[in-house]
SESE-297309 format. One record per residue: residue number from 1; residue in three letters; x, y, z of N, C-alpha, C, O in turn. Coordinates in steps of 0.02 Angstrom, whole numbers, plus 50000, padded with zeros to 5 digits. Example, Ala and Ser with C-alpha at 12.3 -4.5 7.8 and 13.67 -1.06 7.14 Angstrom:
2
pos:code:n.u:n.v:n.w:ca.u:ca.v:ca.w:c.u:c.v:c.w:o.u:o.v:o.w
1:ala:50660:49716:50390:50615:49775:50390:50660:49835:50390:50712:49834:50423;
2:ser:50642:49888:50354:50684:49947:50357:50645:50002:50394:50670:50057:50402;
//
This chain:
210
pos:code:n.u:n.v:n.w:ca.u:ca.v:ca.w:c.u:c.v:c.w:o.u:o.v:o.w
1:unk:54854:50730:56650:54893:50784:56621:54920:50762:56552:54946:50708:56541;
2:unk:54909:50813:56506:54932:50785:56444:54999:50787:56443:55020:50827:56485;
3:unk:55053:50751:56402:55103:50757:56397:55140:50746:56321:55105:50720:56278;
4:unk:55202:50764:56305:55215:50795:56238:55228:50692:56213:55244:50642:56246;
5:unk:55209:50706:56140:55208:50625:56119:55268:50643:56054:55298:50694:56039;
6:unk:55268:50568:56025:55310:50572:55966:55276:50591:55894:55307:50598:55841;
7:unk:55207:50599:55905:55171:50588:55851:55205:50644:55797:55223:50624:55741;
8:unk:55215:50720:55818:55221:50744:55756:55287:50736:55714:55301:50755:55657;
9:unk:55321:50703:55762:55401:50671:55741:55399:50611:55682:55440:50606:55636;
10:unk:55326:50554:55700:55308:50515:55669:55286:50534:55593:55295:50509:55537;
11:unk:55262:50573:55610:55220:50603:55548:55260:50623:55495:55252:50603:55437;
12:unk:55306:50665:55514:55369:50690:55476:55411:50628:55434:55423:50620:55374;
13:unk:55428:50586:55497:55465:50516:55459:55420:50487:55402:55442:50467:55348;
14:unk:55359:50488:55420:55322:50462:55370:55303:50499:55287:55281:50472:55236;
15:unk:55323:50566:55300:55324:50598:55229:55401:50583:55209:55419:50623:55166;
16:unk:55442:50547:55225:55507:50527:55205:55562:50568:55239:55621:50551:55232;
17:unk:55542:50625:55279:55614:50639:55303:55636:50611:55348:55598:50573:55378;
18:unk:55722:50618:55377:55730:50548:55400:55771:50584:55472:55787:50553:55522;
19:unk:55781:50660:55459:55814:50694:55530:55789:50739:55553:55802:50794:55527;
20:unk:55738:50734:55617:55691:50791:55623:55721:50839:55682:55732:50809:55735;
21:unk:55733:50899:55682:55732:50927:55740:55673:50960:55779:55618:50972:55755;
22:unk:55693:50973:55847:55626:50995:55879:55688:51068:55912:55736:51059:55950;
23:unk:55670:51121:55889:55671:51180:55911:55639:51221:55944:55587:51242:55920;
24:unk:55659:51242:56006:55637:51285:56026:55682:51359:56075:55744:51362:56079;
25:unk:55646:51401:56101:55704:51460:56145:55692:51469:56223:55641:51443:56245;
26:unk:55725:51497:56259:55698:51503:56306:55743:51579:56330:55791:51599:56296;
27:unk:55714:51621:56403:55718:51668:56408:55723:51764:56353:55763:51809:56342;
28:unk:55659:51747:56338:55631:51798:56300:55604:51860:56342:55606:51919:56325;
29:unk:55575:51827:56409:55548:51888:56437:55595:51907:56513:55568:51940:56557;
30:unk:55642:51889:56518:55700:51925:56574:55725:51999:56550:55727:52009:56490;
31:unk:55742:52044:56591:55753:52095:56585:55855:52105:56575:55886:52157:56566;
32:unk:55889:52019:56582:55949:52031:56591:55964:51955:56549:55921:51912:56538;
33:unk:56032:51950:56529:56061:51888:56483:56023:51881:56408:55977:51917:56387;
34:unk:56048:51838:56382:56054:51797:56306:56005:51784:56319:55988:51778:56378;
35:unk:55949:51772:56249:55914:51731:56242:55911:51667:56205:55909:51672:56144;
36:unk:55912:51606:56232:55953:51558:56221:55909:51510:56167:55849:51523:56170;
37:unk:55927:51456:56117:55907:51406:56105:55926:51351:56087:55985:51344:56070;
38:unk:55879:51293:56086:55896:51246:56068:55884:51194:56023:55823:51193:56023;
39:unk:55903:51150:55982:55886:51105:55926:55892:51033:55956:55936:51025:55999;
40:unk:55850:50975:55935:55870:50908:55961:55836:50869:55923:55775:50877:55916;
41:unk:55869:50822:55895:55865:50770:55871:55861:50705:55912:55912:50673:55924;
42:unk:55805:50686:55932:55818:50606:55944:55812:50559:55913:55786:50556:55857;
43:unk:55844:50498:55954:55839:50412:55914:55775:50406:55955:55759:50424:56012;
44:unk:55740:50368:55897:55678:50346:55900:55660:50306:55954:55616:50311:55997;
45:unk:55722:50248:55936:55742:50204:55977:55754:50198:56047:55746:50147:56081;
46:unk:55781:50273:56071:55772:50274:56153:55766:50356:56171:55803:50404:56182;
47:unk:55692:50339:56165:55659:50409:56193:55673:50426:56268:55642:50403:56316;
48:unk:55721:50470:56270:55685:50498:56353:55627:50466:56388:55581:50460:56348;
49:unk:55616:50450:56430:55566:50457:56473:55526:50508:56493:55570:50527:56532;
50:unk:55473:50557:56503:55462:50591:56548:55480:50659:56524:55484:50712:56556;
51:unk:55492:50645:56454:55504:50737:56422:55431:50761:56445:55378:50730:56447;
52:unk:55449:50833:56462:55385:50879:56456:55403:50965:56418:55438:50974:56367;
53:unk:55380:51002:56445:55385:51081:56438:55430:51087:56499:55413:51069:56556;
54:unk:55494:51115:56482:55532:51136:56523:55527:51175:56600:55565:51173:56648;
55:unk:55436:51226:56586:55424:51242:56648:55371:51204:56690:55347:51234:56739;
56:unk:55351:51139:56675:55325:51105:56707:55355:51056:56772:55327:51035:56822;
57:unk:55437:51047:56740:55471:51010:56765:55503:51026:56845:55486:51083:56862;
58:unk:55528:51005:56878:55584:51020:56921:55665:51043:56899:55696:51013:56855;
59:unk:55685:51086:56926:55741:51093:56918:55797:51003:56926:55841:50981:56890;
60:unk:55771:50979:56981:55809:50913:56960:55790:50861:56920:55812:50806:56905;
61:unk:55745:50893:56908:55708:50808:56848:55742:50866:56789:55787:50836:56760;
62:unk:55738:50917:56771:55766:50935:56710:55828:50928:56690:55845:50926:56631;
63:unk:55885:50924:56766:55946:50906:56748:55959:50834:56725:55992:50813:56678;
64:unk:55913:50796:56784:55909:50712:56761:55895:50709:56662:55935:50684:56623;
65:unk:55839:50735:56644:55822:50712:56583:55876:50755:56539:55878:50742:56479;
66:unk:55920:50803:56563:55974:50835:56510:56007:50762:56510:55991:50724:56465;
67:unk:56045:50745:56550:56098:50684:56547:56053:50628:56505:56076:50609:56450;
68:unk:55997:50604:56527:55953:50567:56456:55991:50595:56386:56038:50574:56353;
69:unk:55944:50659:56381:55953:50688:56326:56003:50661:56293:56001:50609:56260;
70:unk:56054:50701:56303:56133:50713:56291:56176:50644:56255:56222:50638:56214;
71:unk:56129:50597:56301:56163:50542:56300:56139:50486:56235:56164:50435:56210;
72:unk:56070:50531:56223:56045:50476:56142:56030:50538:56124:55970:50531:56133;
73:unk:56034:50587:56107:56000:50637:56066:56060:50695:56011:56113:50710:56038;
74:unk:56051:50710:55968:56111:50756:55930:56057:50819:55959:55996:50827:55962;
75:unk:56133:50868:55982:56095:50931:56023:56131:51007:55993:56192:51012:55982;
76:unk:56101:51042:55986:56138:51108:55960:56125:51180:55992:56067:51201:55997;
77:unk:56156:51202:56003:56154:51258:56071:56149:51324:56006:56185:51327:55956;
78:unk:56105:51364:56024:56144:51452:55980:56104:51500:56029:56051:51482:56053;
79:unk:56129:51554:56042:56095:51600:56076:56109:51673:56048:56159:51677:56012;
80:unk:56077:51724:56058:56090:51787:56045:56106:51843:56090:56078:51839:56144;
81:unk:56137:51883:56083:56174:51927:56143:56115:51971:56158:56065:51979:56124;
82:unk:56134:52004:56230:56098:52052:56236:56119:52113:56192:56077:52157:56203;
83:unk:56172:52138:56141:56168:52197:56118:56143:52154:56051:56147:52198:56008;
84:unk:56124:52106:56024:56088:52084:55970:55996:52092:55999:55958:52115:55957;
85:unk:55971:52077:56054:55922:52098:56083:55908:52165:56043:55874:52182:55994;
86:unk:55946:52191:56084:55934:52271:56087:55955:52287:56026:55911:52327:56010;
87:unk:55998:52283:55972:55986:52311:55905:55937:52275:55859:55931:52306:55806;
88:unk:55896:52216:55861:55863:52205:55840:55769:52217:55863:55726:52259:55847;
89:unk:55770:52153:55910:55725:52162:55950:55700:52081:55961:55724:52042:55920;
90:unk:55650:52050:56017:55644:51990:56073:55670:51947:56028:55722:51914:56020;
91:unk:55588:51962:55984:55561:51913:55933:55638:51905:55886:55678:51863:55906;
92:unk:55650:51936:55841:55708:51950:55804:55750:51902:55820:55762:51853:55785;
93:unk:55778:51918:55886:55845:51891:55916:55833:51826:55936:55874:51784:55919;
94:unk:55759:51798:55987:55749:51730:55985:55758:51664:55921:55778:51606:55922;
95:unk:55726:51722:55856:55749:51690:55807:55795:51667:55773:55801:51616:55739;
96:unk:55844:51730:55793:55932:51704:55757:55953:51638:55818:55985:51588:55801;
97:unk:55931:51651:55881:55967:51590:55910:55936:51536:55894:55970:51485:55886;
98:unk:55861:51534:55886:55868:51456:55847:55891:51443:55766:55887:51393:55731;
99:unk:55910:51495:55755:55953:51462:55680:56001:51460:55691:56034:51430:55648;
100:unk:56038:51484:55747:56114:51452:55766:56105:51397:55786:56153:51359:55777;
101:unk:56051:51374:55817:56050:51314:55871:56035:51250:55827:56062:51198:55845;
102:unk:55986:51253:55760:56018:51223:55713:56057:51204:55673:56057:51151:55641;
103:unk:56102:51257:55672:56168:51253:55612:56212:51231:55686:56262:51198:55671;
104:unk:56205:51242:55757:56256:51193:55787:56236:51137:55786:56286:51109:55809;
105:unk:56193:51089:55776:56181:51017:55770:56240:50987:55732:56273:51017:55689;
106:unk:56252:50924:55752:56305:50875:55745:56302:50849:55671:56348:50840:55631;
107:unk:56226:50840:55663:56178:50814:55607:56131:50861:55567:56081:50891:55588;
108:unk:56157:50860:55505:56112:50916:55477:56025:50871:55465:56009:50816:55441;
109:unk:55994:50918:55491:55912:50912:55498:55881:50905:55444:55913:50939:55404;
110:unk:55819:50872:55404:55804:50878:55337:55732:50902:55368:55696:50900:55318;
111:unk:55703:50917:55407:55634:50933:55451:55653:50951:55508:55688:50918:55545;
112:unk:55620:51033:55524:55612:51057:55587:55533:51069:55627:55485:51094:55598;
113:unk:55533:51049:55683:55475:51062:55713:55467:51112:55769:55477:51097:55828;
114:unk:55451:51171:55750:55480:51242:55812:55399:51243:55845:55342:51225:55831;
115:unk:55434:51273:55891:55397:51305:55961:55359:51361:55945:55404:51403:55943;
116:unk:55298:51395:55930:55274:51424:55919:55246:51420:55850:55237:51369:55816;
117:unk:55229:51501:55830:55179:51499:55752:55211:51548:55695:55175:51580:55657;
118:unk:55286:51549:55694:55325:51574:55660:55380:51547:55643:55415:51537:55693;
119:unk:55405:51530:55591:55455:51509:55543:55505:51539:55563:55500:51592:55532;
120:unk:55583:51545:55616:55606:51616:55576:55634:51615:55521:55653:51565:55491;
121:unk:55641:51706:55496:55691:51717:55437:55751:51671:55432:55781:51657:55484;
122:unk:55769:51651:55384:55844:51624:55371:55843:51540:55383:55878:51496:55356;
123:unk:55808:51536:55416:55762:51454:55403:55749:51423:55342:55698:51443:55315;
124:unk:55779:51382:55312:55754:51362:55228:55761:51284:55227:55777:51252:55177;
125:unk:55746:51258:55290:55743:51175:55266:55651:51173:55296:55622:51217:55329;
126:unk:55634:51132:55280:55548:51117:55283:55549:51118:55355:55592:51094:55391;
127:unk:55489:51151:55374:55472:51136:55446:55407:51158:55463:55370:51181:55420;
128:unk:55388:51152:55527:55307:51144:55544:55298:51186:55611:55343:51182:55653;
129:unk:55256:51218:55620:55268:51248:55689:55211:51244:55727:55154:51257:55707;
130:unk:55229:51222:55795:55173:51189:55849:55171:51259:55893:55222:51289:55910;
131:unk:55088:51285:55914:55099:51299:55974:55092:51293:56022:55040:51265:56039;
132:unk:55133:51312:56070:55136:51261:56141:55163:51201:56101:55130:51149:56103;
133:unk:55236:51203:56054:55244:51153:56046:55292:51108:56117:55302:51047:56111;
134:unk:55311:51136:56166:55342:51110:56224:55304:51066:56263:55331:51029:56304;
135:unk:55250:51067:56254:55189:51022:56280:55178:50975:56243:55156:50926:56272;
136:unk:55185:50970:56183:55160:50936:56113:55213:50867:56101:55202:50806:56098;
137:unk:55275:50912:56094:55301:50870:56041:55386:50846:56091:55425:50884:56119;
138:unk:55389:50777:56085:55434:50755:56114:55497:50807:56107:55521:50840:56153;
139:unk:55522:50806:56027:55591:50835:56023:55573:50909:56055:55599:50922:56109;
140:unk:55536:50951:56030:55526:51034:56062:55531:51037:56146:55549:51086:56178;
141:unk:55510:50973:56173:55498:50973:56243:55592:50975:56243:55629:51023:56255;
142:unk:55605:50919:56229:55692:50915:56245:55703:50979:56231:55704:51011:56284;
143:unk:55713:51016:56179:55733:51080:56145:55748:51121:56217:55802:51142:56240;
144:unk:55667:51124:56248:55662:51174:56300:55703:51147:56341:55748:51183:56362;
145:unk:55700:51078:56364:55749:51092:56430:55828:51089:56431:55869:51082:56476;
146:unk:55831:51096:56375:55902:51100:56348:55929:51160:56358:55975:51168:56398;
147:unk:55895:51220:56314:55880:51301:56312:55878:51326:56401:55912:51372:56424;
148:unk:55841:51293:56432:55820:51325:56494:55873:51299:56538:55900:51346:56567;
149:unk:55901:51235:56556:55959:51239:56581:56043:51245:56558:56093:51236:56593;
150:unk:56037:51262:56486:56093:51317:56490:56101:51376:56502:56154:51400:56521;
151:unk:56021:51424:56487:56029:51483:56502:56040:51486:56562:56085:51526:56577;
152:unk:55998:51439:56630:56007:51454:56708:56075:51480:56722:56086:51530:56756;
153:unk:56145:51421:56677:56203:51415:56689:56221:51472:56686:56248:51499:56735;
154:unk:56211:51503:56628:56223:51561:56625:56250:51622:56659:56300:51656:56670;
155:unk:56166:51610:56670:56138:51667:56731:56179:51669:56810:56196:51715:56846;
156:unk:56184:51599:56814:56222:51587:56867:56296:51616:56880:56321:51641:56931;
157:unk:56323:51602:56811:56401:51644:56796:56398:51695:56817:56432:51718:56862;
158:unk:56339:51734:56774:56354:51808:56774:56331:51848:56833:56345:51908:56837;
159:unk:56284:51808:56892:56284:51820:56970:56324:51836:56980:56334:51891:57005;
160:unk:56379:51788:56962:56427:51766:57032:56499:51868:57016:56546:51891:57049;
161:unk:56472:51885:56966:56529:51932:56930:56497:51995:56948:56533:52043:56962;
162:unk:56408:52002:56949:56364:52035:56966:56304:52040:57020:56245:52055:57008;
163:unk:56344:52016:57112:56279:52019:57143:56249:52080:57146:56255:52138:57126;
164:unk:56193:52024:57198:56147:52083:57201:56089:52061:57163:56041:52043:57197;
165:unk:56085:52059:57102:56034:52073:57082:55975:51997:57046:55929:51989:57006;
166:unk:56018:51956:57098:55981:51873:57108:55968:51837:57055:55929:51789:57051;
167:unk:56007:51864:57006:56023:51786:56935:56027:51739:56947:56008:51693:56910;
168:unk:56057:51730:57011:56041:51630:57016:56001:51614:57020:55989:51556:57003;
169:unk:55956:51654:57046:55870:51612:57063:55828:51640:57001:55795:51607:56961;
170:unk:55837:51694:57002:55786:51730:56961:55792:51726:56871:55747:51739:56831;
171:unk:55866:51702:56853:55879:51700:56789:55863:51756:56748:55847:51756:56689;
172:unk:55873:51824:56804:55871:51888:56748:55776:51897:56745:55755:51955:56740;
173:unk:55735:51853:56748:55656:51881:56746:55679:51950:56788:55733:51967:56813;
174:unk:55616:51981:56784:55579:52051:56816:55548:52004:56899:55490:51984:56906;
175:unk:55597:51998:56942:55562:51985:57008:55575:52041:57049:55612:52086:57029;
176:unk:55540:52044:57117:55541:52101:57152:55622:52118:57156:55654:52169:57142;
177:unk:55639:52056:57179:55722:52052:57197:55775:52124:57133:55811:52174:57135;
178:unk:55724:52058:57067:55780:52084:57027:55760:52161:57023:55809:52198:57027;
179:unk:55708:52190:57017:55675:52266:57015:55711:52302:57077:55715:52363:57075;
180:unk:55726:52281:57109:55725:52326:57163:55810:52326:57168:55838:52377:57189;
181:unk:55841:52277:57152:55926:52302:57146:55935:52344:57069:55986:52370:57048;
182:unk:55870:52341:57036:55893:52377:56959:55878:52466:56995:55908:52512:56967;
183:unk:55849:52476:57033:55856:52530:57059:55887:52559:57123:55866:52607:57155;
184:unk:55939:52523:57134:55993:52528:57175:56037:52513:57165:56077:52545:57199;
185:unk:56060:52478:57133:56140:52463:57121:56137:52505:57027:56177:52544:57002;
186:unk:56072:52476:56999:56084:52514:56910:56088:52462:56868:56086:52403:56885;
187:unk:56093:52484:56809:56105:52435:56741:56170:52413:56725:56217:52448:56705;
188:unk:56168:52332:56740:56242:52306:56714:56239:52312:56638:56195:52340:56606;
189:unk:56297:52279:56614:56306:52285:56542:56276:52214:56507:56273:52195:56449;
190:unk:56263:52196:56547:56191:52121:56540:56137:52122:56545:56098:52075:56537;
191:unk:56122:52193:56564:56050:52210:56540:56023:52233:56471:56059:52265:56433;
192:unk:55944:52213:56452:55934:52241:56421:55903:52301:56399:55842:52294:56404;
193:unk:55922:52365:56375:55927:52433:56381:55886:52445:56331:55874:52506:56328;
194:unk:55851:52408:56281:55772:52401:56245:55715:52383:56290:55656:52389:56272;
195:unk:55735:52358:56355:55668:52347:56376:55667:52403:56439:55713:52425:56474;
196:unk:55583:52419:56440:55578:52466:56476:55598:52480:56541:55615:52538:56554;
197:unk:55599:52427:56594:55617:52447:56651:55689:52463:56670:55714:52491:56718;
198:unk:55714:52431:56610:55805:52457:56636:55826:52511:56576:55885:52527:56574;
199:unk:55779:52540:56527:55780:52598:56508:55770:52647:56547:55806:52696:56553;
200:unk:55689:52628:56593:55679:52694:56630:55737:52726:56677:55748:52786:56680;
201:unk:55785:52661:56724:55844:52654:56775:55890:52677:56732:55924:52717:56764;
202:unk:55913:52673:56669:55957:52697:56653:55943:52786:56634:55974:52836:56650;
203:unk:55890:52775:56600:55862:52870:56586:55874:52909:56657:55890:52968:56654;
204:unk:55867:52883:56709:55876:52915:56779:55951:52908:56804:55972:52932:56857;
205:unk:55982:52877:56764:56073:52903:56761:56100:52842:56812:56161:52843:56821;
206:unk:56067:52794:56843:56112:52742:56890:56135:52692:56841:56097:52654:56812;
207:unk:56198:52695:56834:56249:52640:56800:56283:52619:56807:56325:52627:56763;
208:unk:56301:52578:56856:56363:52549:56876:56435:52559:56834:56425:52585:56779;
209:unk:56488:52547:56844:56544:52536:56807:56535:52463:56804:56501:52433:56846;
210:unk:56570:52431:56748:56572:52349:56717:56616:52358:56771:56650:52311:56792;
//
């Protein structure tokens, strides 16, 4: 199985920059919550072990390698709301959270290496974009599991305020679970009301009170 290396991190150091981040987002295609991201910088010096793509992992090997992370890496959280979702749109809004998730870094970045094959807008320090960079590239791999277990957290919160409709497990995806309480209980105010299936539930008038 291939697994994500340092090389394009290397490469970067070697054209002289000297702070690279590896960006990436996670939960783009759930029908409920933020879409979250993340930035990370590591020391060269003590790589993680065992980074991969965030959905390859275990839920407990991903918590194990956060505490890695955390513990040698500069990390920066930004996410975008669901009414930024919905007045903008996926793509749009994935993007502003990784430019928050860089401007939260500890350490300003002189090289970014993002997750996919788009730059976003408002981005203006040099960077390179991998795709399938979560597979690829050491820091993007961290990125993801950074992104993916804060959003879980999240999700988990906003269960516990909103059952029913199985955010702890499901993290807001389109599962039967979650489909089938969006048409019985209705659209929380954590849904998103741009995407179709909790447009159609809402066009048919079931809405809970917050």
């Amino acid at each position: 199985m291939n697994t994500p290396d340092y090389s394009f991190e290397t490469e970067a150091h070697a054209k002289g920059f000297a702070t690279v981040a590896g960006v990436d987002e996670v939960g783009r295609g759930p029908l409920a919550g933020p879409v979250m991201a993340a930035a990370v910088v590591l020391d060269p010096a003590a790589l993680p072990a065992g980074l991969n793509d965030s959905k390859k992992l275990s839920e407990k090997r991903r918590e194990a390698l956060l505490a890695d992370i955390e513990a040698s890496a500069q990390v920066g959280i930004g996410s975008a709301s669901v009414e930024e979702i919905d007045q903008h749109n996926i793509l749009r809004a994935s993007h502003i959270a990784m430019c928050r998730a860089v401007e939260a870094l500890p350490v300003a970045p002189d090289f970014l290496l993002i997750d996919g094959n788009l730059i976003p807008r408002g981005l203006t320090l040099p960077a390179q974009t991998i795709v399938k960079g979560d597979g690829r590239s050491m820091s993007i791999a961290a990125a993801s599991i950074v992104a993916k277990i804060r959003r879980d957290h999240v999700m988990r919160d906003l269960a516990q305020h909103f059952p029913g409709y199985g955010w702890e497990k499901n993290a807001g995806y389109p599962t039967k679970t979650h489909k089938a309480a969006l048409a019985n209980l209705g659209v929380t105010p954590h849904h998103r009301l741009s995407f179709k299936p909790v447009h159609n539930i809402l066009y048919q008038g079931k809405n809970p009170t917050p």
